[in-house]
KENU-659673 format. One record per residue: residue in three letters; x, y, z of N, C-alpha, C in turn. Coordinates in steps of 0.05 Angstrom, whole numbers, plus 5000, padded with zeros to 4 digits. Atoms other than C-alpha are relative to their C-alpha. Layout:
# KENU-659673
ALAXYZXYZXYZ;...
END
This chain:
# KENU-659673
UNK502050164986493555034885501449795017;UNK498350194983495654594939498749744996;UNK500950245005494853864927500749865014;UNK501750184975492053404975500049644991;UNK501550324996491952644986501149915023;UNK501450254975489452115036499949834990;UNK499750215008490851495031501049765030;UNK500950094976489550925085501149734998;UNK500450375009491350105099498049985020;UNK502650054980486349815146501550025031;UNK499950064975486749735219500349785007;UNK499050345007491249065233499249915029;UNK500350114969488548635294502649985012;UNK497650044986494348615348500049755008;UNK499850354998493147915353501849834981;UNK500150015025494747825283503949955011;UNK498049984997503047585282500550144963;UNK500449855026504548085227501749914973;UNK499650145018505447695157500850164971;UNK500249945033506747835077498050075006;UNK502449895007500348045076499050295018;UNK501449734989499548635120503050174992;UNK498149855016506348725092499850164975;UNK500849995025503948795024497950295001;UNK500949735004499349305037501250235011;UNK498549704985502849795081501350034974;UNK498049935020508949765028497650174978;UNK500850005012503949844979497550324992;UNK500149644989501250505009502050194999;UNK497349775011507650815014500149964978;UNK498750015022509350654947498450244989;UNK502049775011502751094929500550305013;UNK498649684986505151644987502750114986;UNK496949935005512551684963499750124971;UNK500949895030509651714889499450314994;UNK501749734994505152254911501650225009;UNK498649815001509752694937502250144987;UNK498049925023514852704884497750184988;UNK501349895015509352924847498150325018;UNK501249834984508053504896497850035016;UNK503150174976502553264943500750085024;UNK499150024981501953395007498149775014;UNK502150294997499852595027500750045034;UNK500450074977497052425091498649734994;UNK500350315009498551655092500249955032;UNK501050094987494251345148500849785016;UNK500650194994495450675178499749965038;UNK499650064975495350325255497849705005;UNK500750174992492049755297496750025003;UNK502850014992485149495315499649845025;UNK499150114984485449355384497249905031;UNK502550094983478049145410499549854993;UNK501850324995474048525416500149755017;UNK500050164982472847965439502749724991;UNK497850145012478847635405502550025033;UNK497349904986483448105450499249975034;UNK501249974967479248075512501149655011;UNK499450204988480447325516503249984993;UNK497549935001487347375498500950095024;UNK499049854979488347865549500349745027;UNK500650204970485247345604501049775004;UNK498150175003489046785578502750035017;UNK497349984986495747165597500150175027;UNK500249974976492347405659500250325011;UNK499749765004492948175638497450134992;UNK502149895007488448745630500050034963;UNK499250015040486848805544501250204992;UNK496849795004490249465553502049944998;UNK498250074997495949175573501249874979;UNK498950055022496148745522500350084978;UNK499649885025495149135465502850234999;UNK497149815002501149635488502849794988;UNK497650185007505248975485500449954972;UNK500250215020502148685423500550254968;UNK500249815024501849405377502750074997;UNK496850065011509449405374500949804987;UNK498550175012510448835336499350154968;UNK500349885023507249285276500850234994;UNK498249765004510649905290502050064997;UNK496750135004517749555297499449994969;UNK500450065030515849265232500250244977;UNK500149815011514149895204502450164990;UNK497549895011520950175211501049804985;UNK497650185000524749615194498849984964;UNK501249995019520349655124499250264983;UNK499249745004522150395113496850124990;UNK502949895006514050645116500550285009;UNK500449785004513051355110497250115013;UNK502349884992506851375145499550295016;UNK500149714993504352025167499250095028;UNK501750044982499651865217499349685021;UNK500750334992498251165265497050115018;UNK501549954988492051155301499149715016;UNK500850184984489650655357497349905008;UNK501849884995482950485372499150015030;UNK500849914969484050435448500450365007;UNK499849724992485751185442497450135001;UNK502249904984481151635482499250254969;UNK502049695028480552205407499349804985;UNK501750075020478351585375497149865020;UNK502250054987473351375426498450234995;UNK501849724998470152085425498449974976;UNK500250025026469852015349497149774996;UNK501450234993466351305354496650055007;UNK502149824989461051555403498450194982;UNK501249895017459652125364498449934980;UNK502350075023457551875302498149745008;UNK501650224992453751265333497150215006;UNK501649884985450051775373498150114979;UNK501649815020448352225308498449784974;UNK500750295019447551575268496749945011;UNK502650094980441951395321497850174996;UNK501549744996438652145332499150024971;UNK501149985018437952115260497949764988;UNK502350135001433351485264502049694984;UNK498950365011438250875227500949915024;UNK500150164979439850615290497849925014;UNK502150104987434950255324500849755022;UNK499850214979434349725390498349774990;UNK500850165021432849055370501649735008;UNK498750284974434448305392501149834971;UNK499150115013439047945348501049604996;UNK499350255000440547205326501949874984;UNK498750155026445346805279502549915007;UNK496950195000452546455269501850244992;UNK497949774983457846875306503249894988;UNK497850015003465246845284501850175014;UNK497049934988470046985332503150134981;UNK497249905003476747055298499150184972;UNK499449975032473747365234497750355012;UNK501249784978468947905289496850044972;UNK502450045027462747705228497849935012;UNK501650145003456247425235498849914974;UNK500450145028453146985183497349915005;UNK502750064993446046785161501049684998;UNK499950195007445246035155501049974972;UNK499450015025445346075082502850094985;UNK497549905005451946425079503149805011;UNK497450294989456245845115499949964975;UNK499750295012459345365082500549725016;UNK500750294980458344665113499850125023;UNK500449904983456445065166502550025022;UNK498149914993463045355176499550254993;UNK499649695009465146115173500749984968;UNK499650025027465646245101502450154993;UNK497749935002472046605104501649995012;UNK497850114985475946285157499949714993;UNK501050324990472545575157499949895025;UNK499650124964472745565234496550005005;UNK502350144994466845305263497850325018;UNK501249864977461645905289498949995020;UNK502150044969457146025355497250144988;UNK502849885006450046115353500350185022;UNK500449844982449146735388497050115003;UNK502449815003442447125410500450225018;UNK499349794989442947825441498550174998;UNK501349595019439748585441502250064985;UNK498349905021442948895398498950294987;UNK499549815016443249545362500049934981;UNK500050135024441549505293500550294983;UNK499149775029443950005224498149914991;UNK502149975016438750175179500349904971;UNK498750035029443549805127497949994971;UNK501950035022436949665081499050194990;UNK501749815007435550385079502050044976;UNK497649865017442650455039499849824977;UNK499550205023441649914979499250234970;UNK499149875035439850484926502150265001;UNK498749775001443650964953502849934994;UNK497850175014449750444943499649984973;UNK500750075029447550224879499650294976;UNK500149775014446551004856503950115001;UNK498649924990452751084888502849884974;UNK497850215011457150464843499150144968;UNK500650005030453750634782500550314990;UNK498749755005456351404786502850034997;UNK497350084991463151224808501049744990;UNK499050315013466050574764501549955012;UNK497950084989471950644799500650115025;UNK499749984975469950734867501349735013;UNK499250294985471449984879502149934974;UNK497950055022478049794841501549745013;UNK500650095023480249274817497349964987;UNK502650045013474149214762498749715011;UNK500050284988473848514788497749955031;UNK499749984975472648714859496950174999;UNK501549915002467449194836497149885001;UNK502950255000462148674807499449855018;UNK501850144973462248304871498650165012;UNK501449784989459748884908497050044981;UNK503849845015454249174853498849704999;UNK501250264994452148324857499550005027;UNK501250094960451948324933497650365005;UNK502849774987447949024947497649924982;UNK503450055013443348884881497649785017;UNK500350194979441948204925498350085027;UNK502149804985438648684970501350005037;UNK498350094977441848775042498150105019;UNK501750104971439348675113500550235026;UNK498949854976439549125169503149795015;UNK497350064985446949075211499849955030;UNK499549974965447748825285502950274998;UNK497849795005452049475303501249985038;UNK499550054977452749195376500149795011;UNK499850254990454548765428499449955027;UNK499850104966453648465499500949845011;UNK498850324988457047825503502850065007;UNK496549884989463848195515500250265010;UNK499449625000466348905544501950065004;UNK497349915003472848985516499250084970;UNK499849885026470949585464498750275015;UNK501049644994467850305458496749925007;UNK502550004989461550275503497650154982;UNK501749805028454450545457499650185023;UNK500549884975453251155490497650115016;UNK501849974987448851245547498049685000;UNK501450245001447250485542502849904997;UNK497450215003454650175565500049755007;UNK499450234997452349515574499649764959;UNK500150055020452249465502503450194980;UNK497849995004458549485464500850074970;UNK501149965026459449795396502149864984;UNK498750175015461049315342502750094993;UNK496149864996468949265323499550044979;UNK500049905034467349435244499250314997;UNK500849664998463350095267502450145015;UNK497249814981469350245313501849904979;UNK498550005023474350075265500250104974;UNK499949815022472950315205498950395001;UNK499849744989471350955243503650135004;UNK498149995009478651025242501250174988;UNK500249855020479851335181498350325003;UNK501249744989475651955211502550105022;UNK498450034982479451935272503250044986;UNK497250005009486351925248501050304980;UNK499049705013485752645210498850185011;UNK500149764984483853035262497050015000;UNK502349944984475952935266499350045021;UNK499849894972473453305320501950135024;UNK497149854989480253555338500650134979;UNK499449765013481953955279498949994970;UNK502450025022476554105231502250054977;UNK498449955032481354475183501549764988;UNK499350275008485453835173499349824993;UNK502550285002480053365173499350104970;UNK502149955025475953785121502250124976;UNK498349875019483153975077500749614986;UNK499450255014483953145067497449824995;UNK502550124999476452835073498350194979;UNK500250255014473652475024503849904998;UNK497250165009479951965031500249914972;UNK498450145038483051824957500049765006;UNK499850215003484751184973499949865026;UNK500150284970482750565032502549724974;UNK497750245015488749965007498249785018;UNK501050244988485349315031500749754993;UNK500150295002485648625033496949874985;UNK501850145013480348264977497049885031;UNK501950144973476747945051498550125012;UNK502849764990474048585077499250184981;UNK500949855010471648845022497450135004;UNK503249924984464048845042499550215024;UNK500949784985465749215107501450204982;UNK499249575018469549875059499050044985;UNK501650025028464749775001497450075009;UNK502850045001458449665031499250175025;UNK500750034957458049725118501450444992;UNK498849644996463150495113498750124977;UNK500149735011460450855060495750055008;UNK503149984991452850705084500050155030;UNK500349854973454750915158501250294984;UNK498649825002458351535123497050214990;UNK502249805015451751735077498050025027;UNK501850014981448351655144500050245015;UNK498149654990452352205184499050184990;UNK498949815010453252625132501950114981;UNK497949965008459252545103500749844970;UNK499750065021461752475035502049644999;UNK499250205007464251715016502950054993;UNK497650054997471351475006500450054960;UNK499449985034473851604926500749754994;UNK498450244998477550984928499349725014;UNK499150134983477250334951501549704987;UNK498550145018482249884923500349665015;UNK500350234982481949144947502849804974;UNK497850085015488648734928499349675006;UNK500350184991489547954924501749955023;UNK499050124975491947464974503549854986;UNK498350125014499347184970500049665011;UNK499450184990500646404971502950015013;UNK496650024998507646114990500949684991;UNK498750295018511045604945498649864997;UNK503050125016503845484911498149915023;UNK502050094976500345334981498550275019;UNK501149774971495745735025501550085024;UNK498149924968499246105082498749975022;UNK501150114982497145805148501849955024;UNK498950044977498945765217501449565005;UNK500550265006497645005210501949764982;UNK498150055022501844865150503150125009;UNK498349754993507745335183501650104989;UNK498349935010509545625132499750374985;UNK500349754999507546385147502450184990;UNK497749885000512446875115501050215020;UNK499849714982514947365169502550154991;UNK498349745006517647955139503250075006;UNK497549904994522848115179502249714992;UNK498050125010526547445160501350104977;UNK499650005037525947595082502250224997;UNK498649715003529148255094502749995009;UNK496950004994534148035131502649854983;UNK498450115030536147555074499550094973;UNK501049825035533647955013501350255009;UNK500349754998534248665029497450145008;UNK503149824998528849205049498850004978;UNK501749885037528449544977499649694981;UNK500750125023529048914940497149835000;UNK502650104998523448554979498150144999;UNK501449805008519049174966499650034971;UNK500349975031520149194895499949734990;UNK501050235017519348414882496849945004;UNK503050054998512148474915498750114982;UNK501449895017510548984862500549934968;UNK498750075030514548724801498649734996;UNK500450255008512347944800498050045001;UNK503250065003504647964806498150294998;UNK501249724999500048634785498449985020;UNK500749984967497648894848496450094993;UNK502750045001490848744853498649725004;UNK500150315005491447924828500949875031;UNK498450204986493547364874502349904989;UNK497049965009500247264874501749715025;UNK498550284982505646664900502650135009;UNK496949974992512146844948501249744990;UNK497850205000517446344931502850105003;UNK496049825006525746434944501150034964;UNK499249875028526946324880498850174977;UNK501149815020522146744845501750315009;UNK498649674990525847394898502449874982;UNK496850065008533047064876498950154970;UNK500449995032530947094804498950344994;UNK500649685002527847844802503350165003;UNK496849825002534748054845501250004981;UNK496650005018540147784798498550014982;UNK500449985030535747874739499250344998;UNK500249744989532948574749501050205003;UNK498549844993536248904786503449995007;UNK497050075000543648554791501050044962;UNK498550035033544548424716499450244985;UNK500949805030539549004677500550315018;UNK499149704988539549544723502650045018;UNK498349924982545549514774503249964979;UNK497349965013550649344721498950244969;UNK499449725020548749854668500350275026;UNK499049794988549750314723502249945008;UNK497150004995556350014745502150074970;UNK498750045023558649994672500250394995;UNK499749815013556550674656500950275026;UNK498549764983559451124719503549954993;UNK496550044999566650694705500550154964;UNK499749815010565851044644499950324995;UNK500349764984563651704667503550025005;UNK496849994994570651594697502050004985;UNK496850095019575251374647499150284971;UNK499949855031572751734585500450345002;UNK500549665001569952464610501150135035;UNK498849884979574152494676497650095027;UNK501050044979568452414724497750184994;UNK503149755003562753014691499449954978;UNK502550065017557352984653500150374985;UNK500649865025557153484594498450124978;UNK501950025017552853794548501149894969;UNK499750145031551953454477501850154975;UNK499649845019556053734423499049904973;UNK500950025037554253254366498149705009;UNK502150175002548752764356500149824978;UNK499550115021547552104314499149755016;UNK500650274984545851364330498150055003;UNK503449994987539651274375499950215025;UNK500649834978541351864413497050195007;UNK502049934998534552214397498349845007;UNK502350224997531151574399499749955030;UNK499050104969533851364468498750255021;UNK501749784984531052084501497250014992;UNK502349945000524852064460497449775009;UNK500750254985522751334486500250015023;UNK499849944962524451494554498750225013;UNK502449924990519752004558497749934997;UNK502950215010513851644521499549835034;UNK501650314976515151124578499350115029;UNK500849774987515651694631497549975010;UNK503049894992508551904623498249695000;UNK502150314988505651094618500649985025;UNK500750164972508850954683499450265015;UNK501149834999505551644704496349915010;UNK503750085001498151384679499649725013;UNK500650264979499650664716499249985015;UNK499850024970501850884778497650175012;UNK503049834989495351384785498249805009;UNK502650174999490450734777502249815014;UNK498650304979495650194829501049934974;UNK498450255024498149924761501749975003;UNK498450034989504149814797502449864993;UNK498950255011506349204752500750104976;UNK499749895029505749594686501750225005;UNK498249784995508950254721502749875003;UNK497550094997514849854736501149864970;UNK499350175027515149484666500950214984;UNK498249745015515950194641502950174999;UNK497949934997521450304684502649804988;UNK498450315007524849614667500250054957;UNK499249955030524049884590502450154983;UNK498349784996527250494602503049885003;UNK497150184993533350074629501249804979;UNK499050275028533049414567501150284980;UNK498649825020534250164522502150115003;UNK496649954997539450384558501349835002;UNK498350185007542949734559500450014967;UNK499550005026542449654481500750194986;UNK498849725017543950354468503049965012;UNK497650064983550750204517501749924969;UNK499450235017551849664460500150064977;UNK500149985018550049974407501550204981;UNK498549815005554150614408502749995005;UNK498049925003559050404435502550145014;UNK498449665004562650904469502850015009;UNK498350035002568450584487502350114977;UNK498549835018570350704418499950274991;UNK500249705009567751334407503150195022;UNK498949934985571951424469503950044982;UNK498150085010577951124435501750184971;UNK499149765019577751534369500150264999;UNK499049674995576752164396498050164994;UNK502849895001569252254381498350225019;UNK501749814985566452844416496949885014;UNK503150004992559552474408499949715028;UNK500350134972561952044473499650215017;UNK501749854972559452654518496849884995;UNK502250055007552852544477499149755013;UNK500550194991552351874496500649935033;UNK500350034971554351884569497850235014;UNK502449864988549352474578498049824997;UNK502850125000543852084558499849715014;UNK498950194986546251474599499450115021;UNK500849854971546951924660496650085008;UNK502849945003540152204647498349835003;UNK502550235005536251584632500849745024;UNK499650154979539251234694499350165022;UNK501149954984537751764732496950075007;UNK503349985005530051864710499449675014;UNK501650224995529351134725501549905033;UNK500549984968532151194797498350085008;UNK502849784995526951774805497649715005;UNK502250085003521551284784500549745016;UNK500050254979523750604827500250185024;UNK500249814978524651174884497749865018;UNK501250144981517950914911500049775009;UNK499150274978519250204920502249945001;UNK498250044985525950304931501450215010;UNK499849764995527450904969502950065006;UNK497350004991534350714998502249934979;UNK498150005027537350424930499950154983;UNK500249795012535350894890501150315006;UNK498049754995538951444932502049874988;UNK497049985003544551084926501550044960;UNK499349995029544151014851500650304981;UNK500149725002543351864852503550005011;UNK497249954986549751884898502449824983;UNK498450075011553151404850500150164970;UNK500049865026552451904793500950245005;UNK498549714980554752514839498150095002;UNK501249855001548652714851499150065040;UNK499849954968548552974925496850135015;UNK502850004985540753194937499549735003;UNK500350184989535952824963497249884980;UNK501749975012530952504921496649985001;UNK501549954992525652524965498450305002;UNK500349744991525453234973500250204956;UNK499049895024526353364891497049904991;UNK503250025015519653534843500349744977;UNK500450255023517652914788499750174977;UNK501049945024515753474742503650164984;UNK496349965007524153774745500849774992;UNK498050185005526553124747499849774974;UNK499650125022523752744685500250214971;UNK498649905029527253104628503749995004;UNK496550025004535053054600500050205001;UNK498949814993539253524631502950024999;UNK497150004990546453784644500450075028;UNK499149984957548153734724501750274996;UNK497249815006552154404742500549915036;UNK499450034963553254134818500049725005;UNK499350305006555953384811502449915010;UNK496950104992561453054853500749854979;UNK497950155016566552654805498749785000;UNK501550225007563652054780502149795001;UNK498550235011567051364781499849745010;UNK501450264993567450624801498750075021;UNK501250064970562550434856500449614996;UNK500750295010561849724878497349964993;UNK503450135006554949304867497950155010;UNK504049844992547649674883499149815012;UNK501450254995544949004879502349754993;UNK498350305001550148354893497949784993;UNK501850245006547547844861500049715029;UNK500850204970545047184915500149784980;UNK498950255011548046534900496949735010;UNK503350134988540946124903500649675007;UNK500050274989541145474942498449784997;UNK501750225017537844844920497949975031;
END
């Protein structure tokens, strides 16, 4: 059977200077693509920009350019990024591109012909940078309630969604599916906001025309949430290649930010039951990160931008401290010394020196190869039969994002091979002449290399190297999860012996 997944981040404004936080989810997608394919998948992992409104229109006119223009300039600062943050994405999609305009159109059109759209004159408190409107009662001090910037009263025609026709069909929808909205957390806001009873949607605009025109009525402009989260259609070949579309749709998983949950929860799967089209399986909403216990803010300036961290951390290690320090889902704090403290604890002290320790043995004792067992004793049974137990947990983690617990499994796997190191010995076994030092460097070799396999997704470049420091010359991208967690004997292994550091420890600065 061939096995299929889809899996999406949102659509990042090009306005947006790209932060930890749009970092956090991309990574955090791959981690679920890279997973997925070990495990034989064939993933189609989604992401790209959102490059209409009236955000970008005045932008544009500010620097005296058309909003095309600017968005060619401005959608490279997330695609640079992208490499430089080793994403695996499959697919990017734009929404100034002319196959996602078509897309757009379309379902508006069939949205309409089928009677939830309607013409209709709209009023209320407009948010600019957040592209929202709000009733009175939804401010706070009659601010935006999720920026706090001050809104505009707007009045307009407008295009309206039939959103009030969808409140049981949501509510039939949440109460079938528990874990359509994940975290559980994330869930109860939602089945509290639709029970609450919801309002028809402005699904248009007139006060700007920098977006996808409604069609056959272009002086009206179709909202950036209906064009945006249209997207996710767009990006697998709707309307350009049915087979593709209809071999990955229903998407497994949307990755989001906790802030738009309402439009992927509530706004996309009501325009979807409208269409036609089956709902999203997934929609996983993560927290927000501070930085050194404070809100991240332009204001405050103390925005993290990615590409610094990396250039003083590493790629893989700042990838694997976003998923190790806080379970992905919670709100979570950057600080330097919480990354320092993960590196040299982690991955310098538990994992990078039991792998330096145990190849310079590899070397000295069994001349550079790995061996089958001749005699058994100690915790050699124990040490393989614990490291598969933990195997299949970080297995059932990483299915549900548990990201924090999947890695705690791997970090187990590693505290047993250190204490087994310690406990056997093998120096001396080496010393007296014990046969049962092959025993013990096989299961060393083995259980360091199962727990490369499994950091593989958030760290895709150390984790080769930790294969290549064992002689192992594939690639471990290209190798099955269901071959590679069991103890084996290698018959195709270059010579094993010192390497330097994986992970150098970072001398932390006051």
């Amino acid at each position: 059977m061939d096995k299929k997944y889809y899996i999406t981040t949102p659509i990042y404004y090009i306005n947006d200077v790209p932060h930890i936080g749009h970092a956090y989810t991309t990574i955090a997608a791959d981690v679920m693509a890279r997973y997925k394919r070990l495990g034989g998948y064939r993933v189609f992992f989604l992401t790209g920009t959102d490059e209409h409104g009236q955000k970008v229109e005045k932008a544009a006119a500010l620097s005296g350019i058309h909003p095309r223009e600017h968005a060619d300039v401005m959608v490279n600062r997330f695609t640079d990024l992208w490499k430089v943050l080793n994403i695996s994405n499959t697919g990017f999609v734009r929404t100034t591109e002319e196959r996602h305009r078509k897309v757009v159109q379309h379902i508006f059109e069939k949205v309409r012909e089928k009677g939830d759209i309607y013409l209709g004159e709209y009023e209320d408190w407009y948010c600019v940078p957040c592209e929202g409107y709000y009733t009175e009662l939804q401010l706070k001090d009659g601010l935006c309630p999720d920026c706090l910037r001050k809104p505009e009263k707007l009045k307009e025609e407008s295009y309206f969604f039939r959103l009030s026709r969808y409140t049981q069909p949501l509510l039939d929808l949440l109460e079938q599916h528990r874990d359509f909205i994940m975290p559980e957390i994330r869930y109860n806001e939602v089945a509290s906001f639709v029970k609450g009873g919801l309002r028809d949607l402005s699904v248009s605009r007139t006060s700007f025309s920098w977006g996808i025109p409604v069609p056959a009525h272009d002086q009206h402009i179709v909202y950036v949430w209906f064009d945006a989260l249209t997207n996710y259609l767009t990006g697998i070949g709707f309307l350009e290649d049915e087979e593709e579309f209809k071999s990955f749709w229903p998407c497994d998983a949307h990755l989001i930010g906790k802030d738009i949950l309402r439009f992927h929860a509530v706004y996309w799967p009501s325009f979807l039951m409208s269409y036609g089209l089956e709902p999203p399986k997934h929609v996983f909403a993560h927290g927000w990160w501070t930085i050194e216990g404070q809100k991240m803010s332009k204001s405050l300036g103390n925005v993290v931008d990615p590409h610094e961290v990396v250039k003083e951390y590493g790629v893989d290690e700042f990838r694997f401290f976003l998923f190790r320090e806080v379970p992905f889902g919670l709100d979570g704090d950057f600080s330097k010394h919480a990354i320092v403290h993960r590196i040299n604890g982690d991955l310098a002290n538990d994992f990078g020196n039991l792998t330096s320790r145990t190849v310079t043995m590899i070397g000295k004792f069994l001349a550079g190869k790995i061996e089958t067992p001749e005699k058994k004793g100690g915790m050699d049974d124990h040490v393989e039969e614990t490291a598969m137990k933990l195997i299949a947990d970080y297995q059932k983690e990483m299915d549900v994002f548990a990201f924090h617990k999947a890695l705690q499994s791997v970090f187990e796997i590693i505290s047993i091979l250190n204490k087994y190191i310690d406990s056997e010995a093998p120096w001396k076994l080496a010393k007296e002449g014990d046969v049962r030092v092959k025993t013990v460097m096989f299961n060393l070799w083995n259980g360091i290399r199962v727990a490369a396999v499994l950091l593989y997704p958030f760290m895709p470049v150390k984790s080769q190297l930790i294969w290549k420091a064992l002689g192992i010359g594939r690639q471990i991208e290209a190798c099955s999860l269901e071959e590679e967690m069991r103890f084996y004997t290698p018959s195709d292994i270059a010579p094993i012996d010192k390497i330097p550091p994986v992970f150098p420890r970072i001398e932390e600065t006051a």
